[in-house]
Every structure is written in C-alpha cells, then in structure tokens.
Biopython code that builds the backbone (N, CA, C, O; Angstrom):
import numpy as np
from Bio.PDB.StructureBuilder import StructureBuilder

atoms = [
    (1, "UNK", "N", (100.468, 99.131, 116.440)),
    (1, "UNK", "CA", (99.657, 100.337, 116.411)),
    (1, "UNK", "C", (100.110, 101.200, 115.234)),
    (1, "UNK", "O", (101.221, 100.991, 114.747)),
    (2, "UNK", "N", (99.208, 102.285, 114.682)),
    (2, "UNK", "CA", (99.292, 103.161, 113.760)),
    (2, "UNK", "C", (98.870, 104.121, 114.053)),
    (2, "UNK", "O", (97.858, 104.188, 114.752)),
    (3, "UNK", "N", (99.735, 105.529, 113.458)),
    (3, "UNK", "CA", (99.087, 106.799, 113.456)),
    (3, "UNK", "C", (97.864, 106.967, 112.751)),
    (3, "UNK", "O", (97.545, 106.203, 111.840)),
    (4, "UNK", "N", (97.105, 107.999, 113.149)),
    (4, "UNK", "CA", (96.002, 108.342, 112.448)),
    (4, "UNK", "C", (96.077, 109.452, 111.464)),
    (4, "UNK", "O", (96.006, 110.552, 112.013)),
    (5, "UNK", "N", (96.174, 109.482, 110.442)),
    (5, "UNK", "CA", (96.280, 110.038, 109.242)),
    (5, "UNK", "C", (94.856, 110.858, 108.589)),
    (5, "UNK", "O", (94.218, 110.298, 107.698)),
    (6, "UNK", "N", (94.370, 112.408, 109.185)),
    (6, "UNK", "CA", (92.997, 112.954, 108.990)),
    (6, "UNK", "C", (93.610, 113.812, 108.035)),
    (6, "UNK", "O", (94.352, 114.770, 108.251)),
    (7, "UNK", "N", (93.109, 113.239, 106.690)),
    (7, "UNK", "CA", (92.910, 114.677, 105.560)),
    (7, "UNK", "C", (91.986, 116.014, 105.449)),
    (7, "UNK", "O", (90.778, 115.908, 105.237)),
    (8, "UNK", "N", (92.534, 117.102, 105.583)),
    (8, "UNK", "CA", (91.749, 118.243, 105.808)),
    (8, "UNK", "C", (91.132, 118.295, 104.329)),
    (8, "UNK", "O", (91.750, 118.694, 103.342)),
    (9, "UNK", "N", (89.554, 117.734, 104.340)),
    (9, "UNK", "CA", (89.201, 117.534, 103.151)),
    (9, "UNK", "C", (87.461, 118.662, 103.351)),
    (9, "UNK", "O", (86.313, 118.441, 102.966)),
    (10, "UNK", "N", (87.830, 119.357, 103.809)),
    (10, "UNK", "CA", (86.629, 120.869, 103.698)),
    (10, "UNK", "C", (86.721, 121.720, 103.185)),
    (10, "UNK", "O", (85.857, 122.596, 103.235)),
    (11, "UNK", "N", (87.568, 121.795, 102.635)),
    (11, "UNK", "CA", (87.638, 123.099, 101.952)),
    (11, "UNK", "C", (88.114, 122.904, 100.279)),
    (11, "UNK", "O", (88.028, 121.874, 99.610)),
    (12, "UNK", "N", (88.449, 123.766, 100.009)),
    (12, "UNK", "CA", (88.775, 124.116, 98.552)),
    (12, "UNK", "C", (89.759, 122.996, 97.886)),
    (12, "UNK", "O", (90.638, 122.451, 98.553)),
    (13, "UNK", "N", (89.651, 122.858, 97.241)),
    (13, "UNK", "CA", (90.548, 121.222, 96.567)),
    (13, "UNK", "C", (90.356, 119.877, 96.994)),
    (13, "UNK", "O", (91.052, 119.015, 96.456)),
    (14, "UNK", "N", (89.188, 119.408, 98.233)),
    (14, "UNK", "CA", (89.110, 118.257, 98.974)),
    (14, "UNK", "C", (90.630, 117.595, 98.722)),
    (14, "UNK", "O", (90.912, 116.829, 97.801)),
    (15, "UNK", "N", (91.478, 118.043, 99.692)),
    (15, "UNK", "CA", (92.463, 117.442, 100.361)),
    (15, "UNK", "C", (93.348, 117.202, 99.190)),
    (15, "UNK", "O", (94.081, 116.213, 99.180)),
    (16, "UNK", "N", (93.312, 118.491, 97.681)),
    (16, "UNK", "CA", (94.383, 118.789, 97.148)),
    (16, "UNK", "C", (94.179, 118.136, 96.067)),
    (16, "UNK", "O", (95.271, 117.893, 95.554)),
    (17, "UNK", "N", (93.144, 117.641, 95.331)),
    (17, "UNK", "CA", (92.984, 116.894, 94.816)),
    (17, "UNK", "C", (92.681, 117.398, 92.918)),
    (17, "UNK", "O", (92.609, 116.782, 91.854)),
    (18, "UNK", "N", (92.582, 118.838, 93.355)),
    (18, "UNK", "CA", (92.401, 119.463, 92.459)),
    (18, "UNK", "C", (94.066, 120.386, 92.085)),
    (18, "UNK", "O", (95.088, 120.246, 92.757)),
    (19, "UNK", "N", (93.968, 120.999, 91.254)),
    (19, "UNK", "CA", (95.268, 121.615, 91.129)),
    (19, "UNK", "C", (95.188, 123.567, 91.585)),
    (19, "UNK", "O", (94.305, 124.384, 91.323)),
    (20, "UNK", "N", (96.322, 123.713, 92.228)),
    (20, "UNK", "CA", (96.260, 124.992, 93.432)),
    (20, "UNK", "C", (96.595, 125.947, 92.107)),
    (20, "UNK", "O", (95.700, 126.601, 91.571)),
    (21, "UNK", "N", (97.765, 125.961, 91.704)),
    (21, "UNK", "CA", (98.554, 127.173, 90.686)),
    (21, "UNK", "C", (98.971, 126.688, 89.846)),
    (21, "UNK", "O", (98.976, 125.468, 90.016)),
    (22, "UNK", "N", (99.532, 127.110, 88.558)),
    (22, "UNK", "CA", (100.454, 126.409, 87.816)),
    (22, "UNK", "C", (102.047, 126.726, 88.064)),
    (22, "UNK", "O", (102.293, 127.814, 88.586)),
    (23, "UNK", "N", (103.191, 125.837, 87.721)),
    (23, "UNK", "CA", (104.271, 125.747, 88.347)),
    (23, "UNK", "C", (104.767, 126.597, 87.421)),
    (23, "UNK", "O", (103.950, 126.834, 86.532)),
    (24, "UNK", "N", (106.181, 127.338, 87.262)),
    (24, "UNK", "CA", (106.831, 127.677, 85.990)),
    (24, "UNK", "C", (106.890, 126.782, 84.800)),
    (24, "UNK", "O", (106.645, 127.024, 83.618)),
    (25, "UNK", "N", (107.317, 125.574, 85.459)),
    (25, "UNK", "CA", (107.948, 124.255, 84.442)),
    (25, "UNK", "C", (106.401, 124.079, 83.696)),
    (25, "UNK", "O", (106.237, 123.180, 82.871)),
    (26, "UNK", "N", (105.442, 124.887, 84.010)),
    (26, "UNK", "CA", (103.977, 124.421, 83.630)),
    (26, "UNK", "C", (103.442, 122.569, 83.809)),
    (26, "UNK", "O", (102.898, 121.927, 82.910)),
    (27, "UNK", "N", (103.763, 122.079, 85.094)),
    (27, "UNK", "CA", (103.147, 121.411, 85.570)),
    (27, "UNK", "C", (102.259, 121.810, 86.861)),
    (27, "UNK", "O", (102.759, 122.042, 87.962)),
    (28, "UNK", "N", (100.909, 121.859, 86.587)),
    (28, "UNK", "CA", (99.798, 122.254, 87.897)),
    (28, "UNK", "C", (100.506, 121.944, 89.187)),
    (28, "UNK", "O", (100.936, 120.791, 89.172)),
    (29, "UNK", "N", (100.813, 122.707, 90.492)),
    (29, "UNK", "CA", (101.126, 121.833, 91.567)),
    (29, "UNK", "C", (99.823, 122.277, 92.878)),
    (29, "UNK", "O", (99.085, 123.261, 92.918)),
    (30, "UNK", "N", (99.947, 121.086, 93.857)),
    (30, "UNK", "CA", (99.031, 121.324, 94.528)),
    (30, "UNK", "C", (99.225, 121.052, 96.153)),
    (30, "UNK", "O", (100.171, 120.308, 96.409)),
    (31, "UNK", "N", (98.575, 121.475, 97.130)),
    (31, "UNK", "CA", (99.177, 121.087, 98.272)),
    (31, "UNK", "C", (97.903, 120.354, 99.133)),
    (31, "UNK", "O", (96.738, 120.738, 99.236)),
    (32, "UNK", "N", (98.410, 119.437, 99.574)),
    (32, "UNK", "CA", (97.264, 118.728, 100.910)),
    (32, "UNK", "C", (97.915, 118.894, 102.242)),
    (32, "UNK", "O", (99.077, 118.638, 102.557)),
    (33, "UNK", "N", (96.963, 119.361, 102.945)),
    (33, "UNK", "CA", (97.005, 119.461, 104.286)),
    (33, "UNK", "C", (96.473, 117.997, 104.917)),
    (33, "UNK", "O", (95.526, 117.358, 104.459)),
    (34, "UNK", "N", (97.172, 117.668, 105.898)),
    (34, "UNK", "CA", (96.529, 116.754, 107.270)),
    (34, "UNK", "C", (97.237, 116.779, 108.464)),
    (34, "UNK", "O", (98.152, 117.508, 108.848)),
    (35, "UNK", "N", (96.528, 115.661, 109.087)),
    (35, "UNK", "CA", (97.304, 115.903, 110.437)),
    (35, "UNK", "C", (97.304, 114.430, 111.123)),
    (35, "UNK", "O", (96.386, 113.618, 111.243)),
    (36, "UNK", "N", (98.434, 114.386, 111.459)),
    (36, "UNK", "CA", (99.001, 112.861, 111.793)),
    (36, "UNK", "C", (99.187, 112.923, 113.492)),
    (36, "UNK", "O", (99.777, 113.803, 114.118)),
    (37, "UNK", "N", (98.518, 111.746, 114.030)),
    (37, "UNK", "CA", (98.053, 111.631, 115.692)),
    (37, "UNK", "C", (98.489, 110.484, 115.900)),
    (37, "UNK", "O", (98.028, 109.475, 115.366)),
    (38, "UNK", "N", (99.445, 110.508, 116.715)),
    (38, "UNK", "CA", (99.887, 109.357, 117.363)),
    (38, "UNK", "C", (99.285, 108.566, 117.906)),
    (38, "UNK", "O", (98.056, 108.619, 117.863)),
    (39, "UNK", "N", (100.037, 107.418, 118.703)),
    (39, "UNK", "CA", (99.322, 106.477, 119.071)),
    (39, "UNK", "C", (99.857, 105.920, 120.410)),
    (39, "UNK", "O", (100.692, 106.662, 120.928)),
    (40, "UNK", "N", (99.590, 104.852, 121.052)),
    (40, "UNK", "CA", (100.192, 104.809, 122.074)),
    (40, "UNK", "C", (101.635, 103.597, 122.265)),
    (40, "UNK", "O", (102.119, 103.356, 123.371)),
    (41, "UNK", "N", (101.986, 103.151, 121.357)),
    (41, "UNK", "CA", (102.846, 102.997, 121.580)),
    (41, "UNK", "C", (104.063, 102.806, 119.837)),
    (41, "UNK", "O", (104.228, 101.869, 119.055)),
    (42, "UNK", "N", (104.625, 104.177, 119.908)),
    (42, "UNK", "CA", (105.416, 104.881, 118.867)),
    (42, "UNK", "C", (106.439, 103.352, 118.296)),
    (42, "UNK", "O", (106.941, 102.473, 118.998)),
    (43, "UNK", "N", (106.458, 103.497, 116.974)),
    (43, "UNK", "CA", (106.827, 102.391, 116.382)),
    (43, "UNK", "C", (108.396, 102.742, 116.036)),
    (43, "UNK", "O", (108.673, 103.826, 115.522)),
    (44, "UNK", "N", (109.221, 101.951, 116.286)),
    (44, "UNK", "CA", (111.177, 102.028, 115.710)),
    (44, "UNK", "C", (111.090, 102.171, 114.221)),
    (44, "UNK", "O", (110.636, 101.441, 113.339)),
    (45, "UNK", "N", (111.639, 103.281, 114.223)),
    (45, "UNK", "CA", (111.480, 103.997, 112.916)),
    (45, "UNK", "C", (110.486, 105.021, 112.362)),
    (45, "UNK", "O", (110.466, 105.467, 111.215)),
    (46, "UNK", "N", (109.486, 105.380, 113.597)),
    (46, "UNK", "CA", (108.589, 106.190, 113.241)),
    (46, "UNK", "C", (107.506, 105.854, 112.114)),
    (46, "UNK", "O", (107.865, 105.048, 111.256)),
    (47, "UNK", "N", (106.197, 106.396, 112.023)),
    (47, "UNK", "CA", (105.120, 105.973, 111.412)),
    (47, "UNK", "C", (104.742, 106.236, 109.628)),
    (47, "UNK", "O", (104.931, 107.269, 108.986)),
    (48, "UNK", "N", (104.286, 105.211, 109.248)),
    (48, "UNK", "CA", (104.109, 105.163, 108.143)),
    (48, "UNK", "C", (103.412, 106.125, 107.011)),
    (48, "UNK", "O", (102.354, 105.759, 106.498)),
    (49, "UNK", "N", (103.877, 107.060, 106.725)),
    (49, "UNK", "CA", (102.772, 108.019, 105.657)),
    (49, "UNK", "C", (102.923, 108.023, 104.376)),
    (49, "UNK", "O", (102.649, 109.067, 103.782)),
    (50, "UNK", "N", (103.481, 106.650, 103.485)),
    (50, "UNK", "CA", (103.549, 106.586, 102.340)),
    (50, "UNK", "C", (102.170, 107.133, 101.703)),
    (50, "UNK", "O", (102.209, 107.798, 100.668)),
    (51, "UNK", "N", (101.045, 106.860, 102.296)),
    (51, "UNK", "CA", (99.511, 107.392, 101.881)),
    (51, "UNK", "C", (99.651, 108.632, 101.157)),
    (51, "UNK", "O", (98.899, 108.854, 100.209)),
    (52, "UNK", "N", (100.729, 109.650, 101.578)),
    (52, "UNK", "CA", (101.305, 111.189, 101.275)),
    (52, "UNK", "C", (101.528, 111.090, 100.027)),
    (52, "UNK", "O", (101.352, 112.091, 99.332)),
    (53, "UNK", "N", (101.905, 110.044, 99.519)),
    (53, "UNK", "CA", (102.557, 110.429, 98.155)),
    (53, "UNK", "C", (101.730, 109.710, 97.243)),
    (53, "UNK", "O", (102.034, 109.856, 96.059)),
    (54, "UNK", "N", (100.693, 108.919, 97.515)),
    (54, "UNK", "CA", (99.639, 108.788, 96.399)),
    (54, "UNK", "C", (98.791, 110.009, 96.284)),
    (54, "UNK", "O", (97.881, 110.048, 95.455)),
    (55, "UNK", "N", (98.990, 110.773, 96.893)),
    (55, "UNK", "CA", (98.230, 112.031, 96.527)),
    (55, "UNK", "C", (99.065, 112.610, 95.203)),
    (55, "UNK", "O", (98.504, 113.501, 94.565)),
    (56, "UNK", "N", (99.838, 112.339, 94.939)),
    (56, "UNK", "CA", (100.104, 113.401, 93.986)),
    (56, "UNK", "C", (101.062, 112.808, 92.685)),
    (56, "UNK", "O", (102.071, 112.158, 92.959)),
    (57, "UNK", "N", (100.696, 113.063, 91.293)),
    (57, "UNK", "CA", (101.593, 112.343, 89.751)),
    (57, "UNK", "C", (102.590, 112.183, 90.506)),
    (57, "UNK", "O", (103.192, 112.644, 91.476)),
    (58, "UNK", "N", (102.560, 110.914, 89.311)),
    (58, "UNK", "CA", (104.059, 110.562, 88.930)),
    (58, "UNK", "C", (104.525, 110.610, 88.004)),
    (58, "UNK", "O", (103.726, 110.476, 87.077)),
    (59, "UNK", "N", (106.110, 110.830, 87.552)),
    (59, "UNK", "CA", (106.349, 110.674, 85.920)),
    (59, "UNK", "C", (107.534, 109.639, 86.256)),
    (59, "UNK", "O", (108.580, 110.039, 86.768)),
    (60, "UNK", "N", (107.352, 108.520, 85.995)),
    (60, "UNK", "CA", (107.690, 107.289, 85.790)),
    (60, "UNK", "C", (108.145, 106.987, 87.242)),
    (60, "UNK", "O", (107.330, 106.994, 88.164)),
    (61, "UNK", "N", (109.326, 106.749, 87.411)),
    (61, "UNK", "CA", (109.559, 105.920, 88.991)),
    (61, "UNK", "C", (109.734, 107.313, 90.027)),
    (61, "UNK", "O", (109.995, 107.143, 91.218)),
    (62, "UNK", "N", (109.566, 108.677, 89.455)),
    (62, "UNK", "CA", (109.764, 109.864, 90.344)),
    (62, "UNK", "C", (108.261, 110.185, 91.202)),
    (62, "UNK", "O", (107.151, 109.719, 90.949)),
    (63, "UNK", "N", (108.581, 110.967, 92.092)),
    (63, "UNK", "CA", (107.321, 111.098, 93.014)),
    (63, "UNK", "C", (106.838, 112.297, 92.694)),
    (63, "UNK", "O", (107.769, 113.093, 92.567)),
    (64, "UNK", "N", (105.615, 112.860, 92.477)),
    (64, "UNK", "CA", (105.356, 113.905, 92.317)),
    (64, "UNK", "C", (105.470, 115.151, 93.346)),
    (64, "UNK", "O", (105.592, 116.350, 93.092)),
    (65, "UNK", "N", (105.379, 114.388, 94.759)),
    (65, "UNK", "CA", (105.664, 115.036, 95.872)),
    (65, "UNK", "C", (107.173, 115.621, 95.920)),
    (65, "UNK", "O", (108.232, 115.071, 95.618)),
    (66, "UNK", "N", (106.850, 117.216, 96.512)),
    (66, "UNK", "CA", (108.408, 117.632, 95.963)),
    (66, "UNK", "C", (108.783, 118.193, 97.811)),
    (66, "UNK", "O", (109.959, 118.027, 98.136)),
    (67, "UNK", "N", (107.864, 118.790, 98.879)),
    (67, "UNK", "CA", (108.501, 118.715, 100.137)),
    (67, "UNK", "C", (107.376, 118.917, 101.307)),
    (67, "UNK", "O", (106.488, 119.761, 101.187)),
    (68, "UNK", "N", (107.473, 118.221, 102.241)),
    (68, "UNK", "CA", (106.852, 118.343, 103.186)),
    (68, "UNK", "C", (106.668, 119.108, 104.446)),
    (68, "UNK", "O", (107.526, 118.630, 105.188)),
    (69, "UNK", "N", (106.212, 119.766, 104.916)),
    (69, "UNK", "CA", (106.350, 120.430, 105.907)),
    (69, "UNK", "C", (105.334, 120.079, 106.960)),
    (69, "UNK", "O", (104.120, 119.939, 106.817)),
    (70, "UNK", "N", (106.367, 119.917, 108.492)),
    (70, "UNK", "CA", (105.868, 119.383, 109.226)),
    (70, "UNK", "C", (106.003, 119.963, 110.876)),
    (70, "UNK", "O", (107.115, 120.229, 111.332)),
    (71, "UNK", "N", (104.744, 120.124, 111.702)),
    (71, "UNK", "CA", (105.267, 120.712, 113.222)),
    (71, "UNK", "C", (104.318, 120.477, 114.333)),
    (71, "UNK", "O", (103.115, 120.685, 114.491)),
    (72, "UNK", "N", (105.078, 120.073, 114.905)),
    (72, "UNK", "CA", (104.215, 119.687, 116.173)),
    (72, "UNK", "C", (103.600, 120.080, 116.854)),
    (72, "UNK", "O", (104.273, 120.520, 117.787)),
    (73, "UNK", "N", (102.084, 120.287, 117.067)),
    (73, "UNK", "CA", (101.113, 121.371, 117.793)),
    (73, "UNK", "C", (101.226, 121.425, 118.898)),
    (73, "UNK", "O", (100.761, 122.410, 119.472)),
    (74, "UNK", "N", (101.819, 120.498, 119.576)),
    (74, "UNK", "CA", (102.133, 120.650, 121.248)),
    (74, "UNK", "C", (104.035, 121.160, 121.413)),
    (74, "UNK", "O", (104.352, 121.758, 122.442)),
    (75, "UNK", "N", (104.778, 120.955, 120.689)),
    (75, "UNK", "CA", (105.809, 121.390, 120.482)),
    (75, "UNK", "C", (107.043, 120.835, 121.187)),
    (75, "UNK", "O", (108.208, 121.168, 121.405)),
    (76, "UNK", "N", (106.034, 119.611, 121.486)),
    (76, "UNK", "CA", (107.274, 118.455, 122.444)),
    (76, "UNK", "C", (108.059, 118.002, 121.247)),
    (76, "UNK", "O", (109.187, 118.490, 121.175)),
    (77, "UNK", "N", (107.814, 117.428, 120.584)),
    (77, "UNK", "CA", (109.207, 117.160, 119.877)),
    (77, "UNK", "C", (109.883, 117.938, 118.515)),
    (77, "UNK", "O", (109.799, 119.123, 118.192)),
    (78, "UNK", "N", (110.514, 116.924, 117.912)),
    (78, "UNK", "CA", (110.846, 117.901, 116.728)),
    (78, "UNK", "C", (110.499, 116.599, 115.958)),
    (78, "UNK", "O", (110.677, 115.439, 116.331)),
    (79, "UNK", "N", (109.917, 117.094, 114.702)),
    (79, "UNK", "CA", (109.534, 116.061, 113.666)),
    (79, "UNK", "C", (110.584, 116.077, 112.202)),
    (79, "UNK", "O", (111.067, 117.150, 111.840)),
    (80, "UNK", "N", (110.772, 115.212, 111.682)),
    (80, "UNK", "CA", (111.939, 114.769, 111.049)),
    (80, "UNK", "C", (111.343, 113.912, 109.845)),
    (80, "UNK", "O", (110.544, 113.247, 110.504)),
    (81, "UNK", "N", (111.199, 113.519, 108.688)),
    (81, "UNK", "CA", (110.422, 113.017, 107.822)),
    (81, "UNK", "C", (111.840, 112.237, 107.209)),
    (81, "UNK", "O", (112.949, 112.588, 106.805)),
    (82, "UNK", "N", (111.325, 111.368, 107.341)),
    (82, "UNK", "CA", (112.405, 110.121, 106.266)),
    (82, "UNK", "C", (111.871, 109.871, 104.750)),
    (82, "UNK", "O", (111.149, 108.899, 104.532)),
    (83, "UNK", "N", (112.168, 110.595, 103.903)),
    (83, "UNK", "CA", (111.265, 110.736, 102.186)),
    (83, "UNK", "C", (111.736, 109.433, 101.415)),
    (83, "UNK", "O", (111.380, 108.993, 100.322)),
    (84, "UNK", "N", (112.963, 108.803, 102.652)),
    (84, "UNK", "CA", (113.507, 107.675, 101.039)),
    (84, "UNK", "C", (112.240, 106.450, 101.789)),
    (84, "UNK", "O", (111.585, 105.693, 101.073)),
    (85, "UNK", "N", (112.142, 106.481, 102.980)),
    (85, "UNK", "CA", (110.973, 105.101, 103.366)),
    (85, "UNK", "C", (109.993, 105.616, 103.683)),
    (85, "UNK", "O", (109.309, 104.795, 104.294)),
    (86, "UNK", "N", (109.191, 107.191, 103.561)),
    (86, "UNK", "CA", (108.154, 107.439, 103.783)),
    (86, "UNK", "C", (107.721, 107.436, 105.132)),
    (86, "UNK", "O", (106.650, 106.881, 105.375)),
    (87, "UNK", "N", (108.249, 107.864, 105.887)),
    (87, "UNK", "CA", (108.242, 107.996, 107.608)),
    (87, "UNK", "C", (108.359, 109.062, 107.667)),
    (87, "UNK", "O", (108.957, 109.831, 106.914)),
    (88, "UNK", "N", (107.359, 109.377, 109.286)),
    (88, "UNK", "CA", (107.714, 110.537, 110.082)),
    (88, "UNK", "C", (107.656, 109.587, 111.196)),
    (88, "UNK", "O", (107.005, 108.602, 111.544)),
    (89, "UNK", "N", (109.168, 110.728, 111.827)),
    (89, "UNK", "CA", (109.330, 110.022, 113.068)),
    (89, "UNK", "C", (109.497, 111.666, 113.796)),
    (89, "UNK", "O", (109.647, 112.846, 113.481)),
    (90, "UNK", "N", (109.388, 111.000, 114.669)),
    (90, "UNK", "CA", (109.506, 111.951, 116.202)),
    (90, "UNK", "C", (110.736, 111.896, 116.627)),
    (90, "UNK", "O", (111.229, 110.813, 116.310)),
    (91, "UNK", "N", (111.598, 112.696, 117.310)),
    (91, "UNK", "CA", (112.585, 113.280, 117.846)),
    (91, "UNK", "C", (112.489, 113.883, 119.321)),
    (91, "UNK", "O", (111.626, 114.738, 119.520)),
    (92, "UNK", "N", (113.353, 113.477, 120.404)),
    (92, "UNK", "CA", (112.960, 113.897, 121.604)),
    (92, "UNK", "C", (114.058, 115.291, 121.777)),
    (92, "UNK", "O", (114.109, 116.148, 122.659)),
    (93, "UNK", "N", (114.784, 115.114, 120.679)),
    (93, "UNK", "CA", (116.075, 115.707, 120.457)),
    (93, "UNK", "C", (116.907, 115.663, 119.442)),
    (93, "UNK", "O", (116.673, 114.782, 118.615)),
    (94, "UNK", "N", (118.000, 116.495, 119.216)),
    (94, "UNK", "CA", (118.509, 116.761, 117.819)),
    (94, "UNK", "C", (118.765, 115.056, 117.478)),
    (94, "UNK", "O", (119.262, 114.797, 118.574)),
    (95, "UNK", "N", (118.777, 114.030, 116.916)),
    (95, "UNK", "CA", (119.409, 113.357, 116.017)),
    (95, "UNK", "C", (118.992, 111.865, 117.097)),
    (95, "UNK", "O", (119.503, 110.760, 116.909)),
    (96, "UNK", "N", (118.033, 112.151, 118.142)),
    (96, "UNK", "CA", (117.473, 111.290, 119.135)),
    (96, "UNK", "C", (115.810, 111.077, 118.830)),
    (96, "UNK", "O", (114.852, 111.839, 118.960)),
    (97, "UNK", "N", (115.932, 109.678, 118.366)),
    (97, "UNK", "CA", (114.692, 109.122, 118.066)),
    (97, "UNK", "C", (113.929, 108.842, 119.449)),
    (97, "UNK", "O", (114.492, 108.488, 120.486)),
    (98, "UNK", "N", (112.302, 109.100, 119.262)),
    (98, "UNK", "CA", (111.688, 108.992, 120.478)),
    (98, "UNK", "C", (111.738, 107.000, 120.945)),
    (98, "UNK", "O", (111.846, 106.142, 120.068)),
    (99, "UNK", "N", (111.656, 106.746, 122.108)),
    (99, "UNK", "CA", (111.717, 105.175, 122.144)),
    (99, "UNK", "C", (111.055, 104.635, 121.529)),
    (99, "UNK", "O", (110.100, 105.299, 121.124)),
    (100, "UNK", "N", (111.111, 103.364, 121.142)),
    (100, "UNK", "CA", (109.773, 102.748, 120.869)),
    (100, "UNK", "C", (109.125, 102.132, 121.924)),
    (100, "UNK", "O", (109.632, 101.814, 123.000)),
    (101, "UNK", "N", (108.205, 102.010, 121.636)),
    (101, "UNK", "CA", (106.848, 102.098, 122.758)),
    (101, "UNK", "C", (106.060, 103.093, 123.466)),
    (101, "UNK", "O", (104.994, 103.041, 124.081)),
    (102, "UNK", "N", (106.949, 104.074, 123.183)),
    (102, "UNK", "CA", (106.398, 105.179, 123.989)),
    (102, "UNK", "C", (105.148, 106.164, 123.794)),
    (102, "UNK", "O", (105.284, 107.088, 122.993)),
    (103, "UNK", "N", (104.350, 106.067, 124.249)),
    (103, "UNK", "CA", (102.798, 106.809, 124.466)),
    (103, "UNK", "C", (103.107, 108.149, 123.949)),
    (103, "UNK", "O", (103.855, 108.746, 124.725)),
    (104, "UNK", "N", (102.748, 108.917, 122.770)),
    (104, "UNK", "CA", (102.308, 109.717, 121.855)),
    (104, "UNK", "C", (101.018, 110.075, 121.443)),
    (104, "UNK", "O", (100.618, 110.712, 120.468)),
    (105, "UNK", "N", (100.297, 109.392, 122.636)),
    (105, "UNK", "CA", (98.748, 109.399, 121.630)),
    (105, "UNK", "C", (98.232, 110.822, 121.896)),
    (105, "UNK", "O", (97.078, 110.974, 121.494)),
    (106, "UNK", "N", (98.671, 111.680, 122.349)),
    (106, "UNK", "CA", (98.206, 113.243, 122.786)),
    (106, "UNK", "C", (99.170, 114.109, 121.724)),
    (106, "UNK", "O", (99.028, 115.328, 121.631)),
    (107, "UNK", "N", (100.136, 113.399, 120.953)),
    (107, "UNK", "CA", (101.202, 114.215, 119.583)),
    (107, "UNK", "C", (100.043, 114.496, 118.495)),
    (107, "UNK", "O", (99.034, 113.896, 118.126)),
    (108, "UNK", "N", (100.489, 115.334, 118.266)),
    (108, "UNK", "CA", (99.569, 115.653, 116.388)),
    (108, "UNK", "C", (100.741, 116.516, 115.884)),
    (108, "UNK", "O", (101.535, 117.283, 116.429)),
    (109, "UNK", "N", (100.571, 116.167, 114.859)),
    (109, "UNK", "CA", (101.930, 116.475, 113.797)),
    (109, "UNK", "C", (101.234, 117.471, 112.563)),
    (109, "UNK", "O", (100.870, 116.761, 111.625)),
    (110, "UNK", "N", (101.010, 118.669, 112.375)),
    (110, "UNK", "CA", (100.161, 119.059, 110.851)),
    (110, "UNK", "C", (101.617, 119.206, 110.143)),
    (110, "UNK", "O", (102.679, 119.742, 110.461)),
    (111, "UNK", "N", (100.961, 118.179, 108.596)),
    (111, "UNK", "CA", (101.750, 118.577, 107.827)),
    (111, "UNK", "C", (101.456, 119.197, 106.393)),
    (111, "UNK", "O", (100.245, 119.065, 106.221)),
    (112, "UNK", "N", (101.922, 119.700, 105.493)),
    (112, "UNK", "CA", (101.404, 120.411, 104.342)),
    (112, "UNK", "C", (102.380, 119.914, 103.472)),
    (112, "UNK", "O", (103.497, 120.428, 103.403)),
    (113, "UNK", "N", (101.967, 118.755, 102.666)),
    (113, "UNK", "CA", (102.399, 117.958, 101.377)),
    (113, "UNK", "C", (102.655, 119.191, 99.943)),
    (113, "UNK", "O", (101.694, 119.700, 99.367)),
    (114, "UNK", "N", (103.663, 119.397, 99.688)),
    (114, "UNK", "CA", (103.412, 119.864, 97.688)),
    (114, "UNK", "C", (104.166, 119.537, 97.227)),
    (114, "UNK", "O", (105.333, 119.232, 97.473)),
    (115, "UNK", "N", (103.425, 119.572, 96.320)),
    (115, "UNK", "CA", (103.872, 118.386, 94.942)),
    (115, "UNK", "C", (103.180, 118.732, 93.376)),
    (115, "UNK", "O", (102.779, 119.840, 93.022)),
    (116, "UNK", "N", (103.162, 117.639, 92.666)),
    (116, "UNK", "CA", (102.659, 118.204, 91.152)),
    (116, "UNK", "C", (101.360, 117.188, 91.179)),
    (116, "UNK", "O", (101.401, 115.963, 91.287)),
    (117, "UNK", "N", (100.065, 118.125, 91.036)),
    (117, "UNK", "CA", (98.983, 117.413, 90.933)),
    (117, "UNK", "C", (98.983, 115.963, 89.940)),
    (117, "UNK", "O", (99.976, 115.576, 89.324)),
    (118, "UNK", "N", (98.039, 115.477, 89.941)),
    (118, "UNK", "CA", (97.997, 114.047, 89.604)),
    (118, "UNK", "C", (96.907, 114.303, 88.715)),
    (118, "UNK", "O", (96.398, 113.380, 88.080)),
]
sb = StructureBuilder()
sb.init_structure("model")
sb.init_model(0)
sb.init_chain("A")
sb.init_seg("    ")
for serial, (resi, resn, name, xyz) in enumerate(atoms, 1):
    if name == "N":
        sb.init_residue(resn, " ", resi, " ")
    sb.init_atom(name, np.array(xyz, "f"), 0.0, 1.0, " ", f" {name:<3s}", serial, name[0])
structure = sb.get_structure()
C-alpha cells in the first residue's frame, strides 16, 4: 500500500510551480503545499514522498528543497521526515515508529515544502 499524495493545486502558483519571492542569495524560492493520507496498512520505514523534491531545482547533485514542514490534522501522532531517503514516517511517540501494518487510513499529514524554484 501507498500514501496518497494531494497537491493543493487551486490557487496561486498551481502547487508552487511558479516562483513565490526572491531569496537574498537571489535565487526565486517557492513553496508547495499538500497533504499526505495514509493508508491501511503503514509501511516499515514510513511512506514514500520523494515526489516532494521533484518539485523544486537542482544545482547539480543538491536538492533544491531546503525544509519541510509537517503536522498531523488529527494530532495522533507526531510526524518526523527522513530527508536523506525521502520518507515521512509516523511516530506513536518520541523516537517510536508507528508498527507496520497498522491502519492509518483516517491520518492526513499537511505539509508545506520550500525550496528554490525550478
């Protein structure tokens, strides 16, 4: 199973795609919103959102994505983002991964990606 990954693509920038401000360093940066919905049975190691970081340049092997912010609308767990493998995982508790297998499909996670437009 996989999370569901909905880009908030209504409004102004379709899902960031355009550039928000310019940075000091004068590279444009920009932010995408979505929202990540579990599934029913939560994967070891938490779910895949590398998708996050094709949103936004690269300058050579660096990511343009610079931090994520992430929180749980029901407020059962605590969410925790792994940036070196591109995961969010769930937390039932400080430094306690949720099981695997376990039914999440009622979790939604909004998170707000920025980074340096593409």
């Amino acid at each position: 199973m996989a999370a569901t990954l909905t880009y908030d693509s209504t409004g102004p920038g379709e899902a960031g795609r355009h550039a928000m401000f310019a940075a000091a360093v004068g590279r444009p940066l920009q932010a995408v919103a979505l929202a990540v919905t579990g599934d029913t049975s939560y994967p070891t190691g938490g779910y895949d959102i590398s998708d996050v970081w094709k949103k936004f340049a690269t300058a050579g092997a660096a990511s343009g994505l610079l931090h994520l912010l992430a929180h749980d609308r029901g407020g059962a767990h605590i969410v925790a983002i792994d940036y070196v493998n591109k995961k969010l995982k769930l937390m039932s508790a400080p430094g306690t991964e949720v099981v695997a297998a376990t039914n999440v499909s009622t979790t939604v996670v909004d998170l707000l990606a920025l980074g340096y437009a593409g």
